[in-house]
N, C-alpha and C positions, 0 to 999 in steps of 0.2 A: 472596577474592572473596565480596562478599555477596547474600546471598538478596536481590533486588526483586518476585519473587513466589511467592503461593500457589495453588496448584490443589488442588478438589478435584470430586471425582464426586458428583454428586447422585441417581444415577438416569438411567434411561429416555435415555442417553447422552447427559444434560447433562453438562458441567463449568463450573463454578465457578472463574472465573480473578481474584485481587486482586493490585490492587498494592501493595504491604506500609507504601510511605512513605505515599501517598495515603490507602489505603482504598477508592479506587476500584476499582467490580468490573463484571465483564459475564458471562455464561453463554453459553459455544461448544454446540454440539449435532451430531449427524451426520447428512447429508442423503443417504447411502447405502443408509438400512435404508429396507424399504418400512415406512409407516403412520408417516413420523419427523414428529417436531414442529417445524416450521418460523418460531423464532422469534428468530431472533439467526442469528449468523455460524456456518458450521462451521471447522473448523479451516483446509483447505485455502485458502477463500476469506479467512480474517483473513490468511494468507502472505502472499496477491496484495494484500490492505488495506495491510499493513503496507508493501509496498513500496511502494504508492504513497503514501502517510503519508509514508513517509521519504523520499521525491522532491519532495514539493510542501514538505516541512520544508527539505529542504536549498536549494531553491527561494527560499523565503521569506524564512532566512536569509541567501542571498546578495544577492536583491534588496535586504534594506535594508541591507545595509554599503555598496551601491553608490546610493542613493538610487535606486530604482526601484520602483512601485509596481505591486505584482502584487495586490490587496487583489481579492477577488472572483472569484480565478482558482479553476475548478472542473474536476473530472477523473473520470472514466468508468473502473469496472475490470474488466476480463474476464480468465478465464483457461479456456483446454484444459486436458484432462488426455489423457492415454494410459492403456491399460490393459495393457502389459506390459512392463515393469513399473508397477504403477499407481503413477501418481503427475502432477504437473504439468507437461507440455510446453513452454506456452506462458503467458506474463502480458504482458497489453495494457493501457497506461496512455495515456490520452488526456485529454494537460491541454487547457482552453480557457481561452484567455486573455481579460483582461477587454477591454475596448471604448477601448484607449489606444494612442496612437502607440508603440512600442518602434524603439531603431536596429537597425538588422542587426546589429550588433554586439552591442547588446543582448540580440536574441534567441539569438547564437550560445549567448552565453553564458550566459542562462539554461538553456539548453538541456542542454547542456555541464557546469550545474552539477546537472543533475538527475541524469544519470548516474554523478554521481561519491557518492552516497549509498551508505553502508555498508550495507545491504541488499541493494542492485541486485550488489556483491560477494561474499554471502551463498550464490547459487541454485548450482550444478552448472553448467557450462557448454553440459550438452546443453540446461537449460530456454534457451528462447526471452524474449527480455524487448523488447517494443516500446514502445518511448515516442513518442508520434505529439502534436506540440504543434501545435491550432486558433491562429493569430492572425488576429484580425477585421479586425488594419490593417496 
């Protein structure tokens, strides 16, 4: 197995996260401490990103092998947490889809294909994971 990335600590509970082929980087920070720097994602909420990243990915990917255009489709992400044990309860993914006819069919199965992302199989079974999809038509 190879390394795809590197982390490191900068301080003041940033981390430093790259991805090794790229080079592309972003700095997580913790949004628990009082007086924190609020400038980028903390960890918890890149989880909830991530999963919905990989829903509108696998999304994306399905629509175009079946010629279907999702181009403009935008999603909302929330998450709960609990505090005993702390950690994440609940992730709420709200795609809105764009301003196009879709079949019922269609929709089942985009639908359908958003939950089948290797992420959404990632979480514990106690977290909650809602995927709530807007169509305009």
């Amino acid at each position: 197995m190879a390394d795809f990335a590197q982390l490191t600590y900068k301080g003041d509970l940033h981390v430093e996260c790259e991805h090794l082929q790229s080079g592309a980087k972003f700095t997580t920070h913790s949004s628990d401490q009082p007086n924190a720097i609020l400038d980028g994602f903390n960890p918890v909420e890149l989880c909830a990103t991530s999963l919905g990243a990989c829903a509108m990915t696998v999304v994306a990917f399905f629509a175009s092998k079946h010629n279907i255009d999702v181009s403009g489709m935008t999603m909302r992400v929330n998450k709960e947490m609990r505090t005993k044990p702390y950690g994440i309860s609940k992730i709420e993914l709200v795609f809105d889809m764009p301003d196009r006819e879709y079949s019922d069919k269609d929709k089942a199965q985009i639908e359908r294909a958003a939950n089948s992302c290797p992420v959404h199989g990632a979480f514990r079974p106690e977290i909650e994971q809602v995927f709530t999809f807007n169509w305009k038509k």
